[in-house]
C-alpha positions as CSV (number, residue, x, y, z in Angstrom):
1,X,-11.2,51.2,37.9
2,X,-11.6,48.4,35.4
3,X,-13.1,48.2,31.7
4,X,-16.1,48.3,31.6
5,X,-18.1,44.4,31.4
6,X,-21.6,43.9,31.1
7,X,-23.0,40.3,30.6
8,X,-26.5,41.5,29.8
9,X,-25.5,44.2,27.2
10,X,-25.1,43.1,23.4
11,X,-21.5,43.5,22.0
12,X,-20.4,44.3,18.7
13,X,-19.4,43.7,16.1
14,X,-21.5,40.7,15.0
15,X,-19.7,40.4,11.6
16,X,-16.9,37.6,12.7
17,X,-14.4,38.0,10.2
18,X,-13.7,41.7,12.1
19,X,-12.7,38.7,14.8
20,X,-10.3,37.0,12.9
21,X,-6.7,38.0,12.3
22,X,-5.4,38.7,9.0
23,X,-3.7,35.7,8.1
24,X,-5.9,33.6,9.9
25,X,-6.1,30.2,8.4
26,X,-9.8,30.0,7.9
27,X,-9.3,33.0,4.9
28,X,-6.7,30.1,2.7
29,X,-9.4,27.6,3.4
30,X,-12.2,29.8,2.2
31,X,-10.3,30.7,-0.9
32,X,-8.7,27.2,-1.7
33,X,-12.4,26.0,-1.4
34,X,-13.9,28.5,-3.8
35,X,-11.6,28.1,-6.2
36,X,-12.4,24.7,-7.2
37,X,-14.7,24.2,-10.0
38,X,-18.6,24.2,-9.8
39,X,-18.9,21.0,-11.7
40,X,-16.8,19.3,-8.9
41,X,-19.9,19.5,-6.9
42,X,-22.9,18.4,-9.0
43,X,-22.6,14.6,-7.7
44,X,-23.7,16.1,-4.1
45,X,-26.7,17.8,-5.4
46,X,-30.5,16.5,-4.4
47,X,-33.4,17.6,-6.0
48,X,-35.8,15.7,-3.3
49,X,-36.2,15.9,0.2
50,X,-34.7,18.8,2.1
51,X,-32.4,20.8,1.5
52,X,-28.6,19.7,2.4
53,X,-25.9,21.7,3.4
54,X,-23.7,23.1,0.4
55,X,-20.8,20.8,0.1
56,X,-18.6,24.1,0.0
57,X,-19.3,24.6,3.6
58,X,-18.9,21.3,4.8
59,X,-15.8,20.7,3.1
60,X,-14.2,23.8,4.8
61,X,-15.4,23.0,7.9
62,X,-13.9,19.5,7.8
63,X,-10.7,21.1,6.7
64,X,-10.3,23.8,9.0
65,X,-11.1,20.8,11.7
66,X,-7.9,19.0,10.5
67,X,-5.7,21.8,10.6
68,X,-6.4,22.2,14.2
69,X,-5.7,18.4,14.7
70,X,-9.5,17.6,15.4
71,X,-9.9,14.1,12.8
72,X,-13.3,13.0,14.5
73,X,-16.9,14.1,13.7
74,X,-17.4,14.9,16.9
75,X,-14.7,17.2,18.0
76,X,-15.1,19.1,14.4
77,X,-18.9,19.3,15.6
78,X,-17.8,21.1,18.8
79,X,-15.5,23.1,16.9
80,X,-18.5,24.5,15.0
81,X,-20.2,25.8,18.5
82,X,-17.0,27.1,19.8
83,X,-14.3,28.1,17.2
84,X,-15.0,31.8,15.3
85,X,-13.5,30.8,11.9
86,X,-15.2,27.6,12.1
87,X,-18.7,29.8,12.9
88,X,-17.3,32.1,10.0
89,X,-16.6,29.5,7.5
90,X,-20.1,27.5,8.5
91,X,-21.9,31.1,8.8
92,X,-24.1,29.8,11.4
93,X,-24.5,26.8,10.8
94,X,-23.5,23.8,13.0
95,X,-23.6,20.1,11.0
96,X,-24.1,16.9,13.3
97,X,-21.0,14.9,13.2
98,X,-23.2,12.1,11.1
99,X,-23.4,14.9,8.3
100,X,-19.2,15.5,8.7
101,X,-19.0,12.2,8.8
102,X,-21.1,10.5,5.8
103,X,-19.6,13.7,3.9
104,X,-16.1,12.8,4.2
105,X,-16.7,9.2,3.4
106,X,-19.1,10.0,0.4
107,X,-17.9,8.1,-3.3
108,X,-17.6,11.7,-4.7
109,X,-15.2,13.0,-1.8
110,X,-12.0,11.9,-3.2
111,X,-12.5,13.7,-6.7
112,X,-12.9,17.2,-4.1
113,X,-9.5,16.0,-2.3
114,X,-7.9,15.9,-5.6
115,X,-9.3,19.1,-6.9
116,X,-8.1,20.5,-3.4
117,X,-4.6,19.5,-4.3
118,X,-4.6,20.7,-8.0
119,X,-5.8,24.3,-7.3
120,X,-3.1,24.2,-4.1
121,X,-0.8,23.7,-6.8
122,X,-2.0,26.2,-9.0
123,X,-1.8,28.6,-6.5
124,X,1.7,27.9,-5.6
125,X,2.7,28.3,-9.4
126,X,1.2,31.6,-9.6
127,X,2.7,33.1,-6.1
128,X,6.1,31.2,-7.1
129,X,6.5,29.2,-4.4
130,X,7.2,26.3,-6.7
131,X,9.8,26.5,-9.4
132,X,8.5,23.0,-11.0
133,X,11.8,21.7,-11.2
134,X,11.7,18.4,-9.3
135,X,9.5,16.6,-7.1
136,X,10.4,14.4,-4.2
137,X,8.7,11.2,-3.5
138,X,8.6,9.3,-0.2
139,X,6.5,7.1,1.8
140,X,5.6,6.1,5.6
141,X,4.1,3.7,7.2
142,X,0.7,5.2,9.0
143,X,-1.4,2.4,11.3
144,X,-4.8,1.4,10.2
145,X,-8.4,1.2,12.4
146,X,-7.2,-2.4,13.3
147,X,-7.0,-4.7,15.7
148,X,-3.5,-5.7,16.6
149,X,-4.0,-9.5,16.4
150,X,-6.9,-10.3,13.5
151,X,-4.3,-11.1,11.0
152,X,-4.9,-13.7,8.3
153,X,-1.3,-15.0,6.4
154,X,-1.1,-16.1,3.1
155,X,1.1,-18.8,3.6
156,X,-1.2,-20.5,6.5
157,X,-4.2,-20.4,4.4
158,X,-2.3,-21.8,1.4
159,X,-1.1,-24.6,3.7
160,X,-4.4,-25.6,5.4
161,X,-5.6,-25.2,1.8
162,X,-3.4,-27.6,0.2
163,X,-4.3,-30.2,3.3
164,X,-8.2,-30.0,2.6
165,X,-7.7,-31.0,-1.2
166,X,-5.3,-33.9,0.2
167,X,-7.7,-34.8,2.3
168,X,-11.3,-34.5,0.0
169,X,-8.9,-37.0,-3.0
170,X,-8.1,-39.0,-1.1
171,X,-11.7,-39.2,0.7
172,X,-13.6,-39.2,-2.6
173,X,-11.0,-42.0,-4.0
174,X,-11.5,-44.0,-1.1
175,X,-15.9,-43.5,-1.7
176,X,-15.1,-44.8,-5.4
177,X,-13.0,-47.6,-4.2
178,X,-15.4,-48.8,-1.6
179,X,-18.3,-48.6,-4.0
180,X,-20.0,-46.2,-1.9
181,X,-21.1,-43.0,-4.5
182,X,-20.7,-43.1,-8.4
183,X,-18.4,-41.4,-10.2
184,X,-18.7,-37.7,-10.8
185,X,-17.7,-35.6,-13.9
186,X,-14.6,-33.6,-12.6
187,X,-13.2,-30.6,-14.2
188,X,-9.9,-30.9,-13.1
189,X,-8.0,-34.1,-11.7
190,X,-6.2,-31.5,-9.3
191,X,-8.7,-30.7,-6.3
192,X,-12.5,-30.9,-5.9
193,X,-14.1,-27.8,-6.5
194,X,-16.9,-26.4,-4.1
195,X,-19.3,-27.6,-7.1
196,X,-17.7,-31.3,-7.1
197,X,-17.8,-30.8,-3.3
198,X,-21.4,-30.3,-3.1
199,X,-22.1,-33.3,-5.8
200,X,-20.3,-35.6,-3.5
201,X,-22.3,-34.1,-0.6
202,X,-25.5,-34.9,-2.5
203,X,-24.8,-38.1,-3.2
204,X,-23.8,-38.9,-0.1
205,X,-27.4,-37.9,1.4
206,X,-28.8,-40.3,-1.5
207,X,-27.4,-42.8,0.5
208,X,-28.5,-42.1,3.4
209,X,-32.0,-41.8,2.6
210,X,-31.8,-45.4,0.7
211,X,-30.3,-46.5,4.5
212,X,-33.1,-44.5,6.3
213,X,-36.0,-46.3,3.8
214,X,-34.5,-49.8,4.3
215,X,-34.7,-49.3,8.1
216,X,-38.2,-48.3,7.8
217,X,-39.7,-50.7,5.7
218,X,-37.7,-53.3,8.0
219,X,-39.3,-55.2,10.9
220,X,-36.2,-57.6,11.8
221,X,-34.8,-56.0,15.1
222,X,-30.9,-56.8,13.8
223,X,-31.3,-56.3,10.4
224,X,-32.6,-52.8,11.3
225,X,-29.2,-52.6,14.3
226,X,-27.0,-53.4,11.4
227,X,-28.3,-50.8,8.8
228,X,-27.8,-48.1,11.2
229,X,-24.4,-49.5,12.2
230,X,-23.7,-49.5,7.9
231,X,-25.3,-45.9,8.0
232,X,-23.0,-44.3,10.4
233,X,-20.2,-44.1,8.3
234,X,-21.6,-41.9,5.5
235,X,-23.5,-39.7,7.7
236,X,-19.9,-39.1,9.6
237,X,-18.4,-38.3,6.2
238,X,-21.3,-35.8,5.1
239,X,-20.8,-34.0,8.1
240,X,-17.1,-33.6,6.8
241,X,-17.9,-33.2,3.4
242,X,-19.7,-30.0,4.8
243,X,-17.2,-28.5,6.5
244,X,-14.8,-29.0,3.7
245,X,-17.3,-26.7,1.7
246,X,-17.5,-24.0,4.0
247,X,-13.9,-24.1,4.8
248,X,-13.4,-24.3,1.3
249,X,-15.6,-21.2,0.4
250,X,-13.0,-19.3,3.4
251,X,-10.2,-19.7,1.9
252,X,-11.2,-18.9,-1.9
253,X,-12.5,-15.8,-0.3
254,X,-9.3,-15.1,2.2
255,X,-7.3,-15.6,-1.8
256,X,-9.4,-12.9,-3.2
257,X,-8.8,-10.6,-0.3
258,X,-5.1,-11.4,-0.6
259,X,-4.5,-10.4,-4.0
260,X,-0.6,-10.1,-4.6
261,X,-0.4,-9.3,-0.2
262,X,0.4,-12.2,1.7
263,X,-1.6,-10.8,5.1
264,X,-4.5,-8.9,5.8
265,X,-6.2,-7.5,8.9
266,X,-9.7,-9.0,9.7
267,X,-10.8,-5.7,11.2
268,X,-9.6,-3.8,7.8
269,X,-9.1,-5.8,5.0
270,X,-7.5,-3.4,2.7
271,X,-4.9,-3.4,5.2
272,X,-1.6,-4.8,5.1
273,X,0.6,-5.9,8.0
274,X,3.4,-3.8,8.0
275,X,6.9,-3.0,10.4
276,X,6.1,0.1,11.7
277,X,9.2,2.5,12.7
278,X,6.9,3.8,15.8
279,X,7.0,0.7,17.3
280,X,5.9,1.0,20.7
281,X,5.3,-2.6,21.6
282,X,9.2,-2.8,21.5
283,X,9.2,-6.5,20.0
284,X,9.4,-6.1,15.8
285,X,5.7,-7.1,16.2
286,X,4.0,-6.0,12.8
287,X,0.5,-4.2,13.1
288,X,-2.2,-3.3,10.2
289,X,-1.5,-0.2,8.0
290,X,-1.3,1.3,4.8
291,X,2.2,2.7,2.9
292,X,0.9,6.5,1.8
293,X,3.4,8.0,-0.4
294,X,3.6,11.8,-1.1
295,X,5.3,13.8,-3.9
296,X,6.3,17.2,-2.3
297,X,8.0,20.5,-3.7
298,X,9.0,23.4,-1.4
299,X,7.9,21.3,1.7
300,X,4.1,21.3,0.3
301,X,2.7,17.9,-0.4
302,X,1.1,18.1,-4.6
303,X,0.0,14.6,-4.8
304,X,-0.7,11.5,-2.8
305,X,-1.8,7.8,-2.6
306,X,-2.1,5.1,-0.6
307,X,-0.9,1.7,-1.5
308,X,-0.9,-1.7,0.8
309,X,2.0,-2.7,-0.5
310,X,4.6,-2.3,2.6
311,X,7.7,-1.8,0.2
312,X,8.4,0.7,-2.0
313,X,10.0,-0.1,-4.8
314,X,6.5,-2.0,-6.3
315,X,4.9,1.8,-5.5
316,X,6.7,4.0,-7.8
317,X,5.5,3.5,-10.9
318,X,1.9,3.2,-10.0
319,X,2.2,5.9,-7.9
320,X,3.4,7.7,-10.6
321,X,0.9,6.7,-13.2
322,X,-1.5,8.6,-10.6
323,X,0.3,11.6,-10.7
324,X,-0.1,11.9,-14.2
325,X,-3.3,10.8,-14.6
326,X,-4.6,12.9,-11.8
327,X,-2.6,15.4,-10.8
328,X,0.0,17.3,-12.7
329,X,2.8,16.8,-15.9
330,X,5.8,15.2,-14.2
331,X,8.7,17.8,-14.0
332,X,11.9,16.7,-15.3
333,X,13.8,15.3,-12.0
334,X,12.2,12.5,-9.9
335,X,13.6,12.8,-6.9
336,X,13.5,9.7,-4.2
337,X,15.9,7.6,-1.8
338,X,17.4,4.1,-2.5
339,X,14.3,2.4,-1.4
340,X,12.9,3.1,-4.7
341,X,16.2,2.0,-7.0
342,X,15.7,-0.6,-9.3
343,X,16.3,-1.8,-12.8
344,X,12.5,-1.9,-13.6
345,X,11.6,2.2,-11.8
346,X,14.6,3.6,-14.1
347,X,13.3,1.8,-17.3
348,X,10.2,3.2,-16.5
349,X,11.1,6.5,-16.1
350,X,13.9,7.0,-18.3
351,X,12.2,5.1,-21.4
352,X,8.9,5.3,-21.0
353,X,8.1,8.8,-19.0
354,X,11.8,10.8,-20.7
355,X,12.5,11.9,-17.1
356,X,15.7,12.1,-15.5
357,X,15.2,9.9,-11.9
358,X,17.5,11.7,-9.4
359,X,17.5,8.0,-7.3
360,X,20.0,5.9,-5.2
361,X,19.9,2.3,-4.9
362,X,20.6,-0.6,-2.6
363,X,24.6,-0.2,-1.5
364,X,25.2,3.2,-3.2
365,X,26.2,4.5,0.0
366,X,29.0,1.8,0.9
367,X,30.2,2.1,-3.1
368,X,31.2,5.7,-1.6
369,X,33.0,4.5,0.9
370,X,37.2,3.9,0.8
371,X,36.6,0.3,1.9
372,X,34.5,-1.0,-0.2
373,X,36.1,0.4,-2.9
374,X,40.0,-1.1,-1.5
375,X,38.2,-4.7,-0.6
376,X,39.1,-6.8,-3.6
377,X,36.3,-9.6,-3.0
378,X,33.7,-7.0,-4.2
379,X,32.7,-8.1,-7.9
380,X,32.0,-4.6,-9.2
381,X,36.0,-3.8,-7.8
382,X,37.0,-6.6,-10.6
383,X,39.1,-6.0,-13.8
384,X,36.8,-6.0,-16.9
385,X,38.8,-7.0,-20.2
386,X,35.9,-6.2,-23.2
387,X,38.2,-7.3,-25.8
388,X,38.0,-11.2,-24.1
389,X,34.7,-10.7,-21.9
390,X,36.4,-11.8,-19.3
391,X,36.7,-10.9,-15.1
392,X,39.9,-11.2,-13.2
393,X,39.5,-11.9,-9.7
394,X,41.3,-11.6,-6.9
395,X,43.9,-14.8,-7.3
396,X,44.5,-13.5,-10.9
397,X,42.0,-16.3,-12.6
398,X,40.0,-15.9,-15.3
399,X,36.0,-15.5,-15.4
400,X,34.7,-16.2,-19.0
401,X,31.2,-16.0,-20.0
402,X,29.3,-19.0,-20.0
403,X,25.6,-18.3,-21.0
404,X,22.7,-15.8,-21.0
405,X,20.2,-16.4,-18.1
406,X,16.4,-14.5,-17.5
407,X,15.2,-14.2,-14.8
408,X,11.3,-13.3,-14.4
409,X,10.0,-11.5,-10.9
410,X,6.6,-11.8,-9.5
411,X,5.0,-8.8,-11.6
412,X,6.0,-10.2,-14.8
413,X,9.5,-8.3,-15.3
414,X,12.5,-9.9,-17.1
415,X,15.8,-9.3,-16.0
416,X,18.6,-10.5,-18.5
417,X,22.1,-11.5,-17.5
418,X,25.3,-12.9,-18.5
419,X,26.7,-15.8,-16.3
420,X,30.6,-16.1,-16.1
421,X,32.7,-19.0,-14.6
422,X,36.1,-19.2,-13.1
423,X,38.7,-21.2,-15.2
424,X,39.4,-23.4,-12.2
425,X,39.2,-22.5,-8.7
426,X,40.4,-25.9,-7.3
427,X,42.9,-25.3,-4.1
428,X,42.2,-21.6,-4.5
429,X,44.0,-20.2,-0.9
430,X,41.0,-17.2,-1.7
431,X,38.3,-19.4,-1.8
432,X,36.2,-18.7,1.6
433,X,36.8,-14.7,1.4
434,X,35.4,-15.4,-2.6
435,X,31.8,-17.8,-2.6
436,X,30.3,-20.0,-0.3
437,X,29.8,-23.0,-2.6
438,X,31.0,-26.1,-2.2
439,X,34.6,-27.7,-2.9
440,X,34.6,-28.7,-6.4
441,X,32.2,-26.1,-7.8
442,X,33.7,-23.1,-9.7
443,X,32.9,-19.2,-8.9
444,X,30.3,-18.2,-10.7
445,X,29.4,-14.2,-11.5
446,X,25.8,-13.1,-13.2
447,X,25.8,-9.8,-14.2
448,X,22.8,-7.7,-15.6
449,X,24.3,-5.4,-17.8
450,X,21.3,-3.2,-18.0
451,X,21.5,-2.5,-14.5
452,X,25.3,-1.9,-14.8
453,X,24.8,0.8,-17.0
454,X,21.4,2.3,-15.1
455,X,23.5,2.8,-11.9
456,X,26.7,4.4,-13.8
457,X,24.3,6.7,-15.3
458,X,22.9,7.3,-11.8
459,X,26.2,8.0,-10.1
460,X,26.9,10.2,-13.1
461,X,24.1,12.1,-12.4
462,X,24.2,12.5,-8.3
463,X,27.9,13.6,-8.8
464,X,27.3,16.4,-11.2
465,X,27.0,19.6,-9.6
466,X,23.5,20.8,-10.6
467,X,21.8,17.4,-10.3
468,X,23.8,16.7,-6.7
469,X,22.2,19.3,-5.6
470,X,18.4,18.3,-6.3
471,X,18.9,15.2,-4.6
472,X,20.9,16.4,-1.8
473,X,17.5,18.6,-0.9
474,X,15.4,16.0,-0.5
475,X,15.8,15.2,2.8
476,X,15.0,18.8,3.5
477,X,11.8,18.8,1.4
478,X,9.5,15.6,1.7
479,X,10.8,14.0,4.8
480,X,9.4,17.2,7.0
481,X,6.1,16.8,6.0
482,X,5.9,13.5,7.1
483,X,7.3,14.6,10.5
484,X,4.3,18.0,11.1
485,X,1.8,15.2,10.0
486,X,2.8,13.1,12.6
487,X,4.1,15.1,15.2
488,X,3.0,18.5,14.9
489,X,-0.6,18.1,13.6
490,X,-0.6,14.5,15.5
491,X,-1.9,12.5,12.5
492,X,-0.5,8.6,13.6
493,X,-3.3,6.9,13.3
494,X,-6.3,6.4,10.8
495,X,-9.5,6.6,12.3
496,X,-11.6,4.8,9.5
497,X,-11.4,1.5,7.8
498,X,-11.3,0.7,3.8
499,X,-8.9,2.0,1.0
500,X,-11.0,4.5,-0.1
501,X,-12.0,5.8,2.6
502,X,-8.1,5.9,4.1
503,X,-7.3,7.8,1.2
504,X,-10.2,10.5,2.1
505,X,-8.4,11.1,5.1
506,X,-4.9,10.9,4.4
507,X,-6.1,13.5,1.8
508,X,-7.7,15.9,4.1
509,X,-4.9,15.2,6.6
510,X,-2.2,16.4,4.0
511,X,-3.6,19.4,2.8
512,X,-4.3,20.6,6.2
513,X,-0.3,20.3,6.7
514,X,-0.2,22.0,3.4
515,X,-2.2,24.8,4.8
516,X,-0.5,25.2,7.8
517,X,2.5,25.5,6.0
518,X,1.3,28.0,3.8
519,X,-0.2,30.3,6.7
520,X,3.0,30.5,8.5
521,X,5.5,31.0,5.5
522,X,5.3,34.7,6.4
């Protein structure tokens, strides 16, 4: 005997949700959704036309597609047909992937990501999943929609740069010289500007037609051979004269792209080519990305961004500044690993933001270590006499300070130090296990005093007891998230191009980990 199936015999129930199982995922997505405000949603509204879908709907459908690692239009459009919580959360509907698409790319869409992520938090607070303690900041390396090979470098546009203004001085010099065009007004003595450019250009033409008029007008057969012969030569350097425009035009365009970057992809050009750790060309070669950095609590990710920066020391504070502006109060512990140690991050956040920063920096692990502590070369391992301001080093000379010395970076910031000098290292028996200069120079120590004291106050804090143990959980709190979004949701890839609309996805990606994470803490 078997149970009894009837293909032409309607089956209850038709109400879905009787379908679903009790913690189904589709139930957090339909509560996280209606939770954010009203107001979020008045940009989408149309008062002409025909009706659109309500944004609510689309936006849980585009969710639930992530959380089941579907991150095209088309595959959440199947879903819709074929998945019962997609069919409960669009109640019968079924949006074309253009609609999924052009929503999830809309202007508008990021301010629902980050209300997504701010009622996520809220919800956390309230069922105490959070304790608002500390959060713990890291970043990856995710590939963009790129070509491999469409890269444009700073330094090769800079160079064939610098040859075209050699090239148009020394061109426009020699037209002077030879009498050829009159003077223009320049604004700079420098390089010709596109404006200059196009004056010479003009001028050039000028001549030509003058050439062009005499040849006309003329009837003698080697008068006529020799204008032509005399035109030539400025119709040969007005061809050039164009090409300098247009290859001008290039590469004040490629600077504009570049920005502070020194590459970008011609595919995306918000993207950045980066070292990626996945790298399965096996050859260090560097592909188009973007560096997203998270700031996670209880393995649940409360605020993103996206930066094209590849390092991330330069990503902390503004990442930060978003944080703030966007997302939540900083608690009092920012947490993050020695990639993010630096004079300028622990000003920031101890002086201007009163936090306590819960960061390592560059060679905080060896300082652990018994032999860089025993190896006498290491400066930081030198006797320090404040009475004299002096440094002792290892063949028992003296170091005395010298002078004050600043040192400005790229962004603007001033690092002060003090430089000291060795009495007299001459026949020092030390001297190639102390500095590499040369025989007949003294060693020479700068020290940055503010940074001294940053990374004692650092190692203060990582070895007390309480603190220690903050940092020592943040491997176990961001750096899992990064490995579900990669791994278990299979997020490696972005499939659309542009900064804004990266962050769009990266957005929905994360909270569908967020989700996931949430559904099976029980």
């Amino acid at each position: 005997m078997f149970k009894d199936y009837n293909m032409n015999q309607l089956v209850l129930p038709l109400d879905l949700t009787v379908k679903l199982q009790e913690n189904d995922i589709a139930f957090s997505i339909h509560h996280l959704v209606e939770s954010i405000p009203d107001e979020a949603f008045n940009a989408f509204v149309h008062h002409t036309g025909c009706p659109s879908y309500h944004p609510r709907m689309v936006l849980k459908v585009i969710l639930c597609g992530y959380t089941q690692s579907a991150f095209s239009g088309r595959k959440i459009e199947a879903l819709t047909k074929d998945s019962i919580r997609m069919m409960w959360l669009a109640q019968g509907y079924e949006p074309s992937y253009r609609t999924i698409n052009r929503f999830r790319v809309h202007p508008e869409m990021k301010e629902l990501i980050r209300e997504c992520f701010v009622q996520f938090r809220c919800q956390l607070v309230e069922e105490k999943l959070i304790d608002q303690e500390a959060i713990f900041i890291d970043g990856t390396k995710i590939e963009a929609n790129a070509n491999k090979f469409t890269f444009v470098w700073k330094k090769a546009v800079e160079k064939h740069h610098k040859n075209l203004i050699e090239k148009s001085n020394q061109l426009y010099n020699e037209l002077l010289e030879n009498q050829i065009i009159p003077e223009i007004q320049q604004e700079a003595q420098e390089q010709l500007s596109i404006e200059e450019l196009a004056q010479i250009a003009e001028k050039l033409e000028e001549v030509i037609e003058d050439y062009t008029e005499k040849i006309d007008n003329s009837k003698d057969v080697d008068l006529r051979k020799q204008l032509r012969s005399e035109r030539k030569t400025p119709k040969q350097i007005l061809k050039q004269v164009y090409d300098w425009i247009t290859r001008k035009q290039k590469y004040e365009k490629d600077f504009e792209i570049f920005g502070t970057r020194n590459s970008y992809s011609k595919t995306d050009k918000d993207a950045t080519f980066m070292r990626m750790k996945d790298d399965y060309m096996q050859n260090g070669q560097l592909k188009a990305g973007y560096n997203v950095q998270i700031a996670t609590e209880g393995q649940y990710t409360l605020a993103y961004g996206v930066f094209s920066n590849p390092t991330d020391t330069k990503t902390l504070k503004p990442f930060l500044d978003t944080i703030e502006e966007k997302y939540f109060t900083l608690p009092e512990h920012i947490v993050a690993d020695g990639g993010y140690g630096s004079e300028q991050n622990y000003e920031d956040i101890l002086t201007k933001r009163h936090r306590i920063p819960l960061i390592t920096y560059n060679h905080y692990l060896n300082e652990q270590k018994r032999k860089f502590k025993n190896d006498p070369f290491k400066t930081s391992n030198w006797v320090y006499d404040e009475t004299s301001d002096t440094y002792t080093c290892p063949n028992e000379k003296q170091l005395t300070f010298q002078s004050h010395s600043t040192r400005t970076d790229k962004t603007g910031f001033k690092r002060e130090f003090k430089v000291y000098e060795c009495e007299d290292c001459t026949g020092c028996p030390l001297r190639t296990y102390c500095t590499k200069s040369q025989e007949g120079n003294n060693r020479k120590l700068m020290v940055n005093e503010k940074w001294e004291q940053q990374k004692e106050y650092v190692r203060n804090k990582l070895s007390d007891e309480k603190t220690g143990s903050i940092y020592r959980q943040r491997k176990i709190d961001v750096e899992p998230v990064f490995g579900f979004l990669k791994a278990n949701l299979g997020f490696s890839r972005f499939s659309v191009r542009g900064k804004s609309k990266v962050e769009n996805e990266i957005g929905l990606a994360l909270m569908a980990v967020n989700l996931r994470k949430y559904v099976a803490r029980g």
